[in-house]
Every structure is written in structure tokens, then in C-alpha cells.
GUKOLFI-751672 format. One record per residue (C-alpha): residue in one letter; x, y, z. Coordinates in steps of 0.05 Angstrom, whole numbers, padded with zeros to 5 digits, always signed. Layout:
AXYZ;...
***
This chain:
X+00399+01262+00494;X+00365+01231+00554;X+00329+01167+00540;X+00280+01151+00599;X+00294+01080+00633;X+00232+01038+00606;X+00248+01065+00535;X+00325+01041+00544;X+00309+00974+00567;X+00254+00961+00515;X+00311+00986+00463;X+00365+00942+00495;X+00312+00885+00495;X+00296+00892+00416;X+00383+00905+00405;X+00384+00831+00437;X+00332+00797+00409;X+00351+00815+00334;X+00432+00796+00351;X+00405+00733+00370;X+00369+00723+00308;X+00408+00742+00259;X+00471+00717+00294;X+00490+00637+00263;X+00461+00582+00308;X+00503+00522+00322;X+00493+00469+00369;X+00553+00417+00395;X+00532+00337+00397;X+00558+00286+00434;X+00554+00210+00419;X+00515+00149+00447;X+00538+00083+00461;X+00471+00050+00445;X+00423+00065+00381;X+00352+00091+00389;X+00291+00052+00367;X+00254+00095+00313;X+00186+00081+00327;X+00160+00151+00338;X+00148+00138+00414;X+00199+00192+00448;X+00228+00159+00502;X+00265+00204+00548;X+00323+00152+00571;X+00337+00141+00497;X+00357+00214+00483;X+00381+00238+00552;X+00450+00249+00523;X+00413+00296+00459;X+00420+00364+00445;X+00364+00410+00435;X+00344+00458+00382;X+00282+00506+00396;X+00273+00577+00383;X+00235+00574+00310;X+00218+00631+00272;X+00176+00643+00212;X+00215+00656+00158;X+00147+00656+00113;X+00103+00683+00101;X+00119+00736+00159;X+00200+00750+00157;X+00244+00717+00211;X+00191+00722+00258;X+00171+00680+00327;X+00144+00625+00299;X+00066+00624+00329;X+00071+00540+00336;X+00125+00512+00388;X+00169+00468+00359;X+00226+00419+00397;X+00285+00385+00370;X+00326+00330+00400;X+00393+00316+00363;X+00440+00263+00385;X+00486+00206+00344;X+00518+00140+00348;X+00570+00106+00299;X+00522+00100+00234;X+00464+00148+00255;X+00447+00224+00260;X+00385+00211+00302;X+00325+00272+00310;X+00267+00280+00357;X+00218+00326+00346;X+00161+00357+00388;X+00109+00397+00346;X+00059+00428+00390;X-00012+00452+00364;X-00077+00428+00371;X-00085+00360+00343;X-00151+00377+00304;X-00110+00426+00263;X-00058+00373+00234;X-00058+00354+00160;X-00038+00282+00160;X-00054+00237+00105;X-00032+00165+00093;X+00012+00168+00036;X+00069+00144-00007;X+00139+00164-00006;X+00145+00241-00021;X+00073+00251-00028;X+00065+00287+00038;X+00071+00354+00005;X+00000+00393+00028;X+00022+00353+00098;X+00041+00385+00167;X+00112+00365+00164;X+00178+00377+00208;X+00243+00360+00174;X+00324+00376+00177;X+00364+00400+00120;X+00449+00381+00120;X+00501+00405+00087;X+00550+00355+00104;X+00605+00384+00064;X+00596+00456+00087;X+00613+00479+00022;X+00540+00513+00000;X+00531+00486-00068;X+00490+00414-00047;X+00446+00397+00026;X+00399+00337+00027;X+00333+00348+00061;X+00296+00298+00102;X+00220+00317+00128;X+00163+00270+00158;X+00086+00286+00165;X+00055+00256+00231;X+00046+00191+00210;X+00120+00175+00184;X+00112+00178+00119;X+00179+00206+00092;X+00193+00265+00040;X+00268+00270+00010;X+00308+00309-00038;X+00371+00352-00047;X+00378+00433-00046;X+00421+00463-00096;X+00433+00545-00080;X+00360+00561-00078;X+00330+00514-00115;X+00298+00451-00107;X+00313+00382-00139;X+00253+00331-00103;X+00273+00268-00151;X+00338+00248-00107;X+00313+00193-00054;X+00357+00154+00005;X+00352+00100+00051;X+00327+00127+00120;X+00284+00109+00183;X+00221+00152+00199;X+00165+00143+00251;X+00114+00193+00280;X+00049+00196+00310;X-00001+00242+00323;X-00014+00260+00402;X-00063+00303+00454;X-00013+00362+00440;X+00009+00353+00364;X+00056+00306+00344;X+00122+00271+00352;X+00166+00245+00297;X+00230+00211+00302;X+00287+00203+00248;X+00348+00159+00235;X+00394+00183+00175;X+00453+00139+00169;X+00521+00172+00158;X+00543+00126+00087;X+00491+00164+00042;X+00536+00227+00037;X+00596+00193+00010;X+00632+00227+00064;X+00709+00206+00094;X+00717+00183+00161;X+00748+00246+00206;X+00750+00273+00272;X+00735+00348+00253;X+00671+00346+00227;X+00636+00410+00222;X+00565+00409+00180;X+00517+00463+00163;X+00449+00443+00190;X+00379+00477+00204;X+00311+00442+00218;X+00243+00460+00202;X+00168+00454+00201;X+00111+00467+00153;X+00042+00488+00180;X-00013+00492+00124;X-00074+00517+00149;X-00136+00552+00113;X-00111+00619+00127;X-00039+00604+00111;X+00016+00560+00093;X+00080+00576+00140;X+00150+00555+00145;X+00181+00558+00206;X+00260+00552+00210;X+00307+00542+00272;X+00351+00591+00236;X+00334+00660+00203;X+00336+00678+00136;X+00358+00737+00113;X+00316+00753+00036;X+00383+00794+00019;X+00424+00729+00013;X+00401+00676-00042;X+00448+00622-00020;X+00401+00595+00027;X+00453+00531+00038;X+00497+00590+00059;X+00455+00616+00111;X+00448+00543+00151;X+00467+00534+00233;X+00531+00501+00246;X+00533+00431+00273;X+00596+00406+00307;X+00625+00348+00359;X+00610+00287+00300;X+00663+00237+00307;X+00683+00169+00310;X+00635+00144+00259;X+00631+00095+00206;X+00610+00131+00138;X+00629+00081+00093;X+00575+00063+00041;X+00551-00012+00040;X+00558-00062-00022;X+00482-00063-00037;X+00445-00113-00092;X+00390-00094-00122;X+00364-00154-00169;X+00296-00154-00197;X+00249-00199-00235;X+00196-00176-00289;X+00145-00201-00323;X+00100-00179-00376;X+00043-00206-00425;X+00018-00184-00480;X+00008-00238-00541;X+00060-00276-00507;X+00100-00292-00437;X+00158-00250-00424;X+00200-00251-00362;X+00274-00223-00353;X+00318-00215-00293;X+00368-00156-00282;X+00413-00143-00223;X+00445-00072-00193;X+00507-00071-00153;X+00531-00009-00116;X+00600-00014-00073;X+00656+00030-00050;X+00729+00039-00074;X+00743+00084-00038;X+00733+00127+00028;X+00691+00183-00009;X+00674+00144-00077;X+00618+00099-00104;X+00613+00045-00161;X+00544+00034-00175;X+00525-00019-00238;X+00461-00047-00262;X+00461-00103-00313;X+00388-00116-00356;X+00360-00065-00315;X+00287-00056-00327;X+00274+00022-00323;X+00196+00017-00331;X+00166+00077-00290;X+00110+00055-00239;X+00073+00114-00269;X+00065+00126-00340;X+00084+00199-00364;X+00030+00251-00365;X+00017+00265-00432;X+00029+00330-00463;X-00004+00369-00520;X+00052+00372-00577;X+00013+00395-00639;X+00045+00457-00676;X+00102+00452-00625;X+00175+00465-00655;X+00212+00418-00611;X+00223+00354-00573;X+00187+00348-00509;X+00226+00343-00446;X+00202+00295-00386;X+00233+00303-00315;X+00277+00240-00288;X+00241+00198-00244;X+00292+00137-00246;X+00322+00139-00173;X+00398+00099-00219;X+00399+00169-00253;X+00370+00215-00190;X+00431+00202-00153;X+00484+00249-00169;X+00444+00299-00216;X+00469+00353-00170;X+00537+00336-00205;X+00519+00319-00276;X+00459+00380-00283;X+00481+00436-00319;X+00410+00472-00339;X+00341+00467-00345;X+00285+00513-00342;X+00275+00575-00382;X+00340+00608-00382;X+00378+00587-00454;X+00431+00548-00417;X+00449+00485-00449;X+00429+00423-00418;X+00487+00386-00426;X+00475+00322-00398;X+00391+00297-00404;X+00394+00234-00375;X+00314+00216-00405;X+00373+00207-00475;X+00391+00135-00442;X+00336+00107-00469;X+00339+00029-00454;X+00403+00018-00435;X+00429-00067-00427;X+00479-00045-00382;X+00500+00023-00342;X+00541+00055-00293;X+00565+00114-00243;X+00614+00126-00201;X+00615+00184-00150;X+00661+00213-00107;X+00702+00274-00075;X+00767+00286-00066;X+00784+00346-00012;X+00745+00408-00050;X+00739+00361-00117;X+00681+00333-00133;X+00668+00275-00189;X+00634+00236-00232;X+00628+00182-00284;X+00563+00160-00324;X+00566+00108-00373;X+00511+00059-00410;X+00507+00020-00475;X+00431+00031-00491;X+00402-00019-00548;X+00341+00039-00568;X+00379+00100-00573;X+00363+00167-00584;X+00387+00235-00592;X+00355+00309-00595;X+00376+00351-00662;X+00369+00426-00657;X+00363+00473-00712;X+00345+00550-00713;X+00272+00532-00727;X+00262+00475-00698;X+00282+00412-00657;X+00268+00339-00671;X+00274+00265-00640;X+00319+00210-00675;X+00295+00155-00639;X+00319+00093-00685;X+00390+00091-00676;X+00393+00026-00649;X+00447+00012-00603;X+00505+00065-00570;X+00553+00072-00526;X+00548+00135-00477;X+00607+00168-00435;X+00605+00223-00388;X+00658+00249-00345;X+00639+00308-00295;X+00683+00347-00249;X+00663+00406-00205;X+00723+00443-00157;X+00681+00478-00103;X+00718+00551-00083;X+00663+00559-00027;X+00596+00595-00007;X+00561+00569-00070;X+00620+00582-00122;X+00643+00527-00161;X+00685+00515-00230;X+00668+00449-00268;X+00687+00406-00320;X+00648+00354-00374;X+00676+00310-00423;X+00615+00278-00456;X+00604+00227-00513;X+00554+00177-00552;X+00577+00127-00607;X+00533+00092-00647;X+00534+00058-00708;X+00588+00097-00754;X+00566+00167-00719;X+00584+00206-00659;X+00574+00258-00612;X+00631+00289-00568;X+00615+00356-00518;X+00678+00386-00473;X+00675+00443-00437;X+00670+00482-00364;X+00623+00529-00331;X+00617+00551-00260;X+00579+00599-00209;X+00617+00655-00172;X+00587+00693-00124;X+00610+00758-00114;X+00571+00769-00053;X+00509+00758-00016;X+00466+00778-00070;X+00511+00779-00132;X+00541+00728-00174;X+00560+00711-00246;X+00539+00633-00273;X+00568+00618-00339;X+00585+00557-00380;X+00628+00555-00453;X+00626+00481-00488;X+00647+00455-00545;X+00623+00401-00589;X+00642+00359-00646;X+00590+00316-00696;X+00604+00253-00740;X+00540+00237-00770;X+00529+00169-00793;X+00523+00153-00858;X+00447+00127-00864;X+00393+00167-00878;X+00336+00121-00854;X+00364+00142-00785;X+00337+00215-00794;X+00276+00204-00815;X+00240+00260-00775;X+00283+00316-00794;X+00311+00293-00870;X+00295+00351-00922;X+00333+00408-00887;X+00400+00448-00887;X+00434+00482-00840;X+00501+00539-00833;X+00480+00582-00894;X+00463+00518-00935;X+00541+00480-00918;X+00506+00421-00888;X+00444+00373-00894;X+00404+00352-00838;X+00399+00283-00870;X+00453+00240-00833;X+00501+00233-00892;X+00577+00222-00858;X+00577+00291-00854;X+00634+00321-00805;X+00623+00388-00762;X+00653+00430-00695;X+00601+00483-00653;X+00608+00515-00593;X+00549+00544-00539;X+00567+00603-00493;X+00517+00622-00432;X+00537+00689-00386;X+00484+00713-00339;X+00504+00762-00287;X+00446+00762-00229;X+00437+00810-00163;X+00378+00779-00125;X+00360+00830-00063;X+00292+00821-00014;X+00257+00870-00053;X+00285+00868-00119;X+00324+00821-00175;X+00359+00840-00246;X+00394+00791-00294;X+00428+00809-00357;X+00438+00755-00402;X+00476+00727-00464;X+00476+00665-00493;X+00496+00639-00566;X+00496+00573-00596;X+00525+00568-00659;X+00486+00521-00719;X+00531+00459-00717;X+00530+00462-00642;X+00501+00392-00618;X+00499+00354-00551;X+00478+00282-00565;X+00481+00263-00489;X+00441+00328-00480;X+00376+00373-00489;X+00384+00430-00542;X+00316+00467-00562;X+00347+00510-00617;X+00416+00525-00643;X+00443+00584-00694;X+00412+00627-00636;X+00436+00686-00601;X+00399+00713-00541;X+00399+00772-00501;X+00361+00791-00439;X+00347+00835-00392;X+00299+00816-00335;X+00275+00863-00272;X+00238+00836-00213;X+00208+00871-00146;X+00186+00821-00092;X+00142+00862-00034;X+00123+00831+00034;X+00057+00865+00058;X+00048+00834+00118;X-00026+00855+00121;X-00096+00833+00125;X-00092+00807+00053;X-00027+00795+00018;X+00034+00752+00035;X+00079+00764-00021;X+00073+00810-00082;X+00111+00801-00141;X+00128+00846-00207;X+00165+00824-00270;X+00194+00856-00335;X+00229+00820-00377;X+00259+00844-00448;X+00305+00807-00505;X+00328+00801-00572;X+00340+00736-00607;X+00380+00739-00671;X+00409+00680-00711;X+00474+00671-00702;X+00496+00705-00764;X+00466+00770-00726;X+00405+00775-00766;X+00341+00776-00724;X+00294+00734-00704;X+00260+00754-00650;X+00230+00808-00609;X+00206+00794-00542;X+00171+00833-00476;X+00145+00797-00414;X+00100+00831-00361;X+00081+00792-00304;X+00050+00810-00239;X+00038+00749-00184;X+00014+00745-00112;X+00001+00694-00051;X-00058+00723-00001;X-00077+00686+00061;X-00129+00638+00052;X-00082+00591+00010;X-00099+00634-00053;X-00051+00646-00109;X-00052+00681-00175;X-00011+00693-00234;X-00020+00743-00300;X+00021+00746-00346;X+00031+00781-00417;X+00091+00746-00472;X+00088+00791-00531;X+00134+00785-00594;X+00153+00802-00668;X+00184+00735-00694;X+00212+00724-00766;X+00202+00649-00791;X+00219+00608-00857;X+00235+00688-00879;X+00174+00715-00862;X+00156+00770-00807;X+00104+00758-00755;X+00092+00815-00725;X+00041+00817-00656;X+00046+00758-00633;X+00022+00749-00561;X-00001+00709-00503;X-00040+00730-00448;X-00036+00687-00388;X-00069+00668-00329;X-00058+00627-00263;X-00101+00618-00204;X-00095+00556-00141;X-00131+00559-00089;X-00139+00512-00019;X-00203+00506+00006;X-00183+00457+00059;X-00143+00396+00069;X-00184+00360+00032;X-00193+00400-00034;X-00144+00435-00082;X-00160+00473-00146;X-00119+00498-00215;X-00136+00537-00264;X-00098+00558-00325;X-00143+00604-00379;X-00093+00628-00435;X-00115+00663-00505;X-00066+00702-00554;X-00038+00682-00621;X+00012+00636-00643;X+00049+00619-00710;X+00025+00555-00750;X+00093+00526-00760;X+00074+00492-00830;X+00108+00495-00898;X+00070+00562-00907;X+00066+00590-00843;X+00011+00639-00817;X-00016+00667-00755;X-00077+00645-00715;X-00110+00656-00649;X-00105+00606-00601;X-00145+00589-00535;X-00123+00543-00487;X-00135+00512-00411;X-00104+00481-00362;X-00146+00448-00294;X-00131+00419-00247;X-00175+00385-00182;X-00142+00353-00120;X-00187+00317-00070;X-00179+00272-00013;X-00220+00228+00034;X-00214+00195+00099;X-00145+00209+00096;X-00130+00144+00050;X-00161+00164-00018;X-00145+00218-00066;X-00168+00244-00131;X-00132+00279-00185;X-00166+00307-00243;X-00125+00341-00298;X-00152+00376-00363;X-00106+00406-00420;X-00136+00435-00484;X-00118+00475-00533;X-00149+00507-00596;X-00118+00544-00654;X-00181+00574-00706;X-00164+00611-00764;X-00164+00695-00762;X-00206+00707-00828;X-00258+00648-00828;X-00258+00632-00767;X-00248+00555-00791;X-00211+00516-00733;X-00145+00492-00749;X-00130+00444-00700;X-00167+00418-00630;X-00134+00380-00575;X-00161+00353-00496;X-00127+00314-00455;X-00164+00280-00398;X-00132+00241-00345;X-00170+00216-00274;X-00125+00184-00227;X-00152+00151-00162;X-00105+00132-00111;X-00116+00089-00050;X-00056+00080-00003;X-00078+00026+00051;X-00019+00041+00094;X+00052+00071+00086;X+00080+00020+00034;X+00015-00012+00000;X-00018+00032-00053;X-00076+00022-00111;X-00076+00060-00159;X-00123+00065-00232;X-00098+00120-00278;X-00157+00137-00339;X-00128+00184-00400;X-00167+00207-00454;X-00133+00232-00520;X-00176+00271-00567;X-00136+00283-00625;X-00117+00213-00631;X-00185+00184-00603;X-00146+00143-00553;X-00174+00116-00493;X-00111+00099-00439;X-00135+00044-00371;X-00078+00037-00325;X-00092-00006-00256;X-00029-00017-00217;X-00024-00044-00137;X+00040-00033-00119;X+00081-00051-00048;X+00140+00000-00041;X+00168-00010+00035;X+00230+00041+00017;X+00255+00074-00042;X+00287+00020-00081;X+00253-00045-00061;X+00182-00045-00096;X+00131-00108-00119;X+00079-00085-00163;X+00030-00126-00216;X-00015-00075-00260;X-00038-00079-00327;X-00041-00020-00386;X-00104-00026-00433;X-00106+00029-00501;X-00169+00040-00531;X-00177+00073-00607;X-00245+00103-00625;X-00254+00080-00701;X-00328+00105-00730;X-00373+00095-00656;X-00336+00037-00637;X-00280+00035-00586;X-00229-00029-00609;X-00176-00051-00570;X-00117-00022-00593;X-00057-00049-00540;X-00064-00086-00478;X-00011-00113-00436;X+00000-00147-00371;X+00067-00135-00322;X+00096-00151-00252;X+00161-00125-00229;X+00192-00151-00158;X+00259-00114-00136;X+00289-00114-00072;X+00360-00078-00044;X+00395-00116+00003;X+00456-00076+00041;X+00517-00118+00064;
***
């Protein structure tokens, strides 16, 4: 076959441009004698000695594409620094750049690095900056997410006549890293570009859809040496103050040092865990089990990558919930690594304990147990390339009673698109013997009638098993699952939502990429299972059919249909369903929307249970001005109304307004209004905060509760508090 000379070259052209995309980047550093000044001015002496890193593609929405911005990356070191430069061209007009707090920069243009300075694909730490400085954190486990993790880092940028320049300082002793002379890292950079039309992320390596270890997948980064990556002793003390009918003040003091090239003690005496926001509240009527609320303590942030075993709706057991340590007088952690070995210690005596009790119908709180003792031990042995097999030894003591959890679990990845995650653990009970402890869930039995739920010194063993075998591809995903959890199966340093459960499940999912006029991704899902008791009797019958897109213009959607046939208290409810909707949309920089309609039936989970239709909403409104002030409102209601009179059986809004102001990077105002409906509760929260990093914060605010009684609103709570913590490094 004769191929005519234009056609060859074009075809030896397009042979060399994909080896050089899909072929791993890496880029070789070499060391400076002097540090850089991060102040987001890029001067040209200071990084003479820097590599660069340029070639982005878009790796979405448009696959592994020439990225349509120019981006520039300057990469250079001394002895406690990994320094970055970056150049992101566009037209200035374009940027999104707000003035916000830490990791609030999320609808922001953006340009950050991701590390995985073990190079083993199971953990990388992120680090991104809009144009103005303002940092964004958080760690990367596989292909998922975790934002809560937060470090100590320098950030500047500024917006200029071609885009915007941003430079970085990340210091070598927050990896908890040894001192060598072969380093050799995994490392990529990147840049987000929202826009009306789109949201894209550009990457300075490709991505291939095929290969769901996206840690996997990173450039290689060599030449680091010579450096000091020992952590610091750090102390943390704070001061708090609070009034409410009477002056209260308290100090408490955190201490974090090294013992050891790759291993952390970290200890915090009195510590005063108050949350500078208050928890949204959620809507818990007719709802069979404990709520669960996402860590936002930065003591118990650090080192979740090691201690989370679960979450999310696959019936994995949460082994370790951290939100258990309720108000703990003292705690601690250590962390380290030893060669491929990775572990972990977690420890607290907490004077307001509480614990999570699962049954097959429902979970409840016991949140009166006074004072415990917690102990975890975690140990993870990482095989490579996102495989891993892990440890736990976990227990709580209080009063006469306890709550002990062993086991292991692990990932191993078969291939690119194929691997097998599994856990088996074991656990042993000693209730107490007092009754007034178990309050909320006295009155029951449990294993075919063998044991109370009151806590009466009772004594019992259980065991949880999770196997799920996933292939994830570009265009298509399947998981088959099994998990069981027998009915004396507890985990008192843990989250359990049911136990006496046996699940299995088959889900299929096809992802498209249109690349057209009007879609960006389209995505199908079919998901069936059968829940019996554990016994093998059933309890459940379940189908979900879900169909969900992104189109340009920053609009998103969601349907989704949950039917099932469930069997409760004995009886069979047969139909049940929930129909399911999801739309957000970005009308500009300056205004988000959400909107959640959902309508179906649901069970009435009383003595005498019976069905009932239900209509809910969930809304949401994001605004911002001048590039200082933003609005949130947030509405969730639901309503449940009898099938043959029509009669409503129970009505519930939640109504919260926040308005934020942030004056500059570190000094924020903030008033948070909630309105409870069901409990005719009327929630005032102004708070002025100073946060200059991620662990030194000054705030005074005050927290006012209103309850509606007749037409008159009486104050029901009000209190007064001031905090000031600061971390010094020595």
C-alpha cells in the first residue's frame, strides 16, 4: 500500500503527539542555596535554577486534550521547601477570584500540585491557590476525595494584564517522610477554569478514564535530596471563654513532636473542640438511625487516610467514626511509617461519651455514658499501585462495659480497572450493668430473642464481612457485592446503621463522553439487591435506576428512581418508592442554584407501622458580591400525609441564611439564621473570626435560641464565647 507523503507525515505527526501524551511525564530538580520569598511577585533571579512544567491538557470535560488556556510551572527546592511558580495565562476579565477563607475557593480559577511523596498510590496531598492566595488543601485517596485534611503552607498570587501568577512554598516535615538521597515522588500539577460555558480541568499529565487509580497515573519527580524533613515540636495552647448565666474560662494546650525519623506524637490536654460553625441541621423525623456528621476537627483530620475504613453508601462498616470522641479531657495520635508499613495510634479519655447501637430495624444514640477510655491501633502494609492489607485493634471502656473490634481488610488491584476491597472484623460486647444508660433503645431484643437491648451485664461476640469486587472502565463500571453483619456485631469506636443484615448487590454503570454542542458527560445506572436478615429470611427488595448528565453552561441534572418491597416489625410493605430529582445550575460567578424535588412513599416506622406518601425539597441559593460577600440560603422540608384521608402525619422545614463577609484573607464575619419548624426554634449565630492559617484562630461570637410558645418568641438559650489559639513551631 502506498501512502502519499503529506498523509504519512500528518500520520507520523498524530503517532508522536499521542506517545507523548500518554507516555509518563517526569521532570528532574535541582536545589537552591537561598529560599524564595512567597509573595506572588515572580522574580526571575529567584527561580533561575527551576525546572519547568508546561504542556497541559484537558483531561475534562474534553479527554486528554490541549488544554485551550496556557499554563507555566516553575519547580525548584531548597533544604525545607518544594517551591512552585505558576503562570496562568487568559484574559484577566475572565478570572473568578473571590476573597475568601481557607478552602473556600472552590467555584475559584485555581492552579494547584498534587504529591505522592511515598509513590505508593494509596495517599497524595493536594495543594491549589485562586489568584489572590487564598489556599485550598486536602488529601486524595485512589479516586476519591477527602477535603477535611489541612497543613501548614505558604501561598501568594495576584492577578495581572495576562492572568495570574501564584507562588507556593510546601515544606518537606508535613509528609512524615525520612531523610534520603533517592527520592523519587509521583507529582502532577493542575488548573481549574470555570467559566459560563464550562468548568475545565486541565492536568500537566493525561489521564487515561480506563485506569481508576488516578494517584497511579501521576508524573514522576526526581533529583530531591539533602533535605531536612523532620517535623517540628509545635504548641498549640488556647484560651476560651464563654457566658451564659455565668463566667467560664478554661485553658488547654496541644503538643505535637517527633520520635522518630518517619513518626509523630501529637497530644492535646483540655482541648476545647467547639466548631467555629455550628452543624447544619438535618431533618430526623421517622428516620431509623443515628445521624452521621462529617469531621471538621483538623486533631482528628490528620491521619483519617489511615484510620477510615468506610463511609458512604456501600454497607462497609465504619470502623473507626471519630464524631464517637465526644468531649474528650485528654487525647492522642501518633503516626508513622516504617519502609512499606504504615501506622497509627488514637487514643482519648472523653468525660461525655457516646456510642452508636445497631439493630436490624433500627439504630440509636447512647449519649449518657459519662466518662471512657478509647484505644485504636491501625496498621496498613502497602503492596503498591493502590493495594494495601491493614490491620485495627479498637476499644472503648466505660464504666463496667466495653467495646473491643479486631480485624483486617485491604484493596487489591488486579489491574488498571479491576480490583477486590474487602474487610472481615470481629467484635466483642460487655454491656454495663445499668439500664438508665440505654435509655433510647431499652424495650427491645435482639438474636432470636437471646439478648435485651437494655444494658444489663450482658456478654456477646459478632463479626461483619464486606467483599465487593469492582471493574471501573471509561465507558462502563459493575460491582458485585456482599456484605453481612451478624446481630451482636457492634463497633463502639465506630458507625453501624443496621446489624443482623445481609446484603447483596449488583450495580451496572455506563459513563458516555459526547463531546458535542450540548453534553459533557452522560451517565446511566442500574442497581439491584437483596437484603435478608441474617438468619436468611428477607427483608428487602431493592431496584435503582438513575440517569445523570453535566451540559455546558454549568448545568447539571440528576433523576433517579429507589423502588422496594421491605418487610418490617413482620409486616410486608410492598411498593415502596422514591422518585428523585437533582438539578444545579451556574449562572455566573456570582450566582449558584440547587434544587432537590423528591415525592414517593415511605414506611411510618411506629409501633404499628403503615405506609404514606411523602413529598420533600431540598434548595439551595449561592450568591456573591463585590467579591467580599456571599450568601447562602438553604431550605429542607419534608412532608409525610396519610394515603386514605389525606390527614398529614408529620411536617418539617428547615431554614438557614448565612451571610459571610471576609474583609481580607484571614478576617471573616459571619451571622448564621436557622429556623426549625417542628420544634418552633429560632437559631442567631454572629461570629468574627481571625484565622491567619489553619490552626491559629481568635474568634468572639455569640449563639442566641429562640422558642415560639403561643405568638410569642421567648428566649430559650443564649450564650456568649471567645476562643484564642495559636501554633507555634520550634
Amino acid at each position: 500500500m502506498k501512502i502519499a507523503g503529506n498523509n504519512y507525515n500528518n500520520a507520523i505527526s498524530l503517532l508522536l503527539f499521542f506517545t507523548l501524551l500518554h507516555g509518563e511525564k517526569s521532570i528532574e530538580l535541582h536545589s537552591i542555596s537561598s529560599s524564595i520569598k512567597v509573595d506572588g511577585i515572580i522574580e526571575l533571579d529567584e527561580w533561575s535554577n527551576a525546572q519547568v512544567a508546561e504542556g497541559f491538557v484537558e483531561i475534562m470535560p474534553r479527554d486528554n486534550f490541549p488544554s485551550l488556556t496556557n499554563t507555566k510551572v516553575l519547580v525548584t527546592y531548597d533544604k525545607e521547601y518544594l517551591y512552585l511558580a505558576f503562570y496562568a495565562i487568559d484574559n484577566p476579565k475572565k478570572i473568578r477570584a473571590t476573597q475568601s477563607k481557607r478552602d473556600d475557593i472552590e467555584d475559584d480559577d485555581r492552579v494547584g500540585v498534587i504529591l505522592d511523596p511515598r509513590n505508593d498510590g494509596i495517599v497524595a496531598y493536594t495543594f491549589s491557590s485562586n489568584a489572590y492566595g487564598n489556599q485550598h488543601d486536602g488529601q486524595k485517596f485512589g479516586d476519591r476525595d477527602r477535603k477535611g485534611w489541612d497543613a501548614l503552607w505558604l501561598s501568594a498570587g495576584r492577578l495581572t494584564d495576562s492572568g495570574y501568577e501564584v507562588e507556593m512554598g510546601i515544606p518537606f516535615s508535613i509528609f512524615g517522610i525520612s531523610d534520603t538521597d533517592d527520592f523519587h515522588w509521583r507529582i502532577s500539577f493542575f488548573r481549574i477554569v470555570p467559566r459560563n460555558d464550562s468548568e475545565r480541568l486541565n492536568f500537566w499529565t493525561s489521564v487515561n478514564r480506563n485506569d481508576k487509580c488516578d494517584i497511579c497515573q501521576l508524573g514522576h519527580l526526581y533529583g530531591i535530596k539533602d533535605i531536612n524533613a523532620k517535623a517540628p515540636i509545635e504548641l498549640l495552647p488556647s484560651i476560651i471563654g464563654s457566658y451564659e448565666d455565668k463566667i467560664f474560662g478554661d485553658i488547654g494546650l496541644g503538643v505535637s513532636f517527633p520520635i522518630a525519623k518517619e513518626t509523630t506524637v501529637e497530644i492535646t490536654f483540655n482541648p476545647d473542640f467547639s466548631q467555629v460553625e455550628s452543624n447544619a441541621t438535618k431533618i430526623d423525623l421517622n428516620s431509623q438511625t443515628s445521624l452521621s456528621y462529617r469531621e471538621t476537627r483538623p486533631f482528628f483530620n490528620e491521619g483519617i487516610d489511615l484510620f477510615n475504613m468506610g463511609s458512604g453508601w456501600k454497607p462497609k462498616t465504619r470502623a473507626v467514626y471519630t464524631r464517637s470522641i465526644n468531649q474528650p479531657i485528654v487525647a492522642s495520635k501518633i503516626l508513622g511509617h516504617y519502609k512499606n508499613i504504615q501506622y497509627g495510634y488514637l487514643g482519648a479519655i472523653d468525660q461525655n461519651s457516646i456510642i452508636i447501637v445497631p439493630f436490624k430495624d433500627f439504630g440509636d444514640t447512647s449519649d449518657n455514658l459519662g466518662k471512657s477510655i478509647t484505644n485504636i491501633f491501625r496498621g496498613k502494609y502497602i503492596i503498591k499501585n493502590g493495594s494495601y492489607l491493614g490491620s485495627i485493634l479498637s476499644d472503648k471502656r466505660y464504666k463496667d462495659g466495653s467495646g473491643t473490634l479486631g480485624g483486617i481488610d485491604g484493596i487489591f488491584r488486579f489491574n488498571d480497572n479491576l480490583k477486590l476491597d474487602w474487610q472481615l472484623l470481629l467484635s466483642k460486647t460487655n454491656e454495663p450493668n445499668d439500664t438508665t444508660l440505654s435509655t433510647n433503645i431499652n424495650g427491645y431484643t435482639f438474636d432470636n430473642g437471646s439478648y435485651s437491648s437494655d444494658f444489663d451485664k450482658e456478654t456477646y461476640s459478632g463479626h461483619g464481612l464486606y467483599l465487593s469486587l469492582e471493574s471501573e472502565k471509561r465507558n462502563n463500571s459493575m460491582t458485585l457485592m456482599y456484605a453481612e453483619r451478624s446481630s451482636t456485631f457492634r463497633a463502639d469506636n465506630g458507625y453501624i446503621d443496621f446489624n443482623d443484615r445481609r446484603n447483596v448487590t449488583i450495580n451496572r454503570g455506563i459513563s458516555l463522553y459526547p463531546e458535542n454542542t450540548l453534553f459533557e458527560k452522560i451517565n446511566f445506572w442500574l442497581g439491584i439487591g437483596r437484603i435478608y436478615f441474617y438468619d436468611w429470611s428477607p427483608n428487602q427488595d431493592w431496584i435503582y435506576i438513575g440517569h445523570s448528565a453535566r451540559m455546558l453552561g454549568q448545568l447539571s441534572y440528576d433523576i433517579a428512581l429507589l423502588a422496594e418491597n421491605e418487610i418490617y416489625k413482620g409486616i410486608q410493605f410492598y411498593n415502596n418508592y422514591s422518585m428523585m430529582f437533582e438539578l444545579e445550575k451556574d449562572f455566573s460567578k456570582n450566582i449558584a442554584i440547587e434544587i432537590e424535588p423528591q415525592f414517593g412513599t415511605e414506611i411510618i416506622r411506629e409501633d404499628v407501622p403503615y405506609q404514606a406518601r411523602n413529598i420533600s425539597l431540598g434548595a439551595e441559593l449561592n450568591i456573591k458580591l463585590m467579591n467580599r460577600i456571599k450568601l447562602n440560603f438553604k431550605l429542607d422540608q419534608s412532608q409525610s400525609m396519610s394515603f386514605d384521608s389525606n390527614e398529614e402525619i408529620y411536617s418539617d422545614q428547615i431554614f438557614r441564611l448565612k451571610f459571610e463577609y471576609q474583609k481580607d484573607y484571614s478576617l471573616n464575619f459571619r451571622l448564621v439564621t436557622q429556623y426549625h419548624k417542628y420544634y418552633q426554634m429560632l437559631d442567631i449565630q454572629p461570629l468574627i473570626s481571625y484565622q491567619p492559617g489553619p490552626f491559629t484562630i481568635f474568634y468572639v461570637g455569640t449563639s442566641i435560641s429562640y422558642e415560639r410558645v403561643g405568638s410569642q418568641w421567648l428566649e430559650d438559650y443564649a450564650q456568649v464565647y471567645v476562643k484564642a489559639q495559636k501554633l507555634f513551631s520550634i
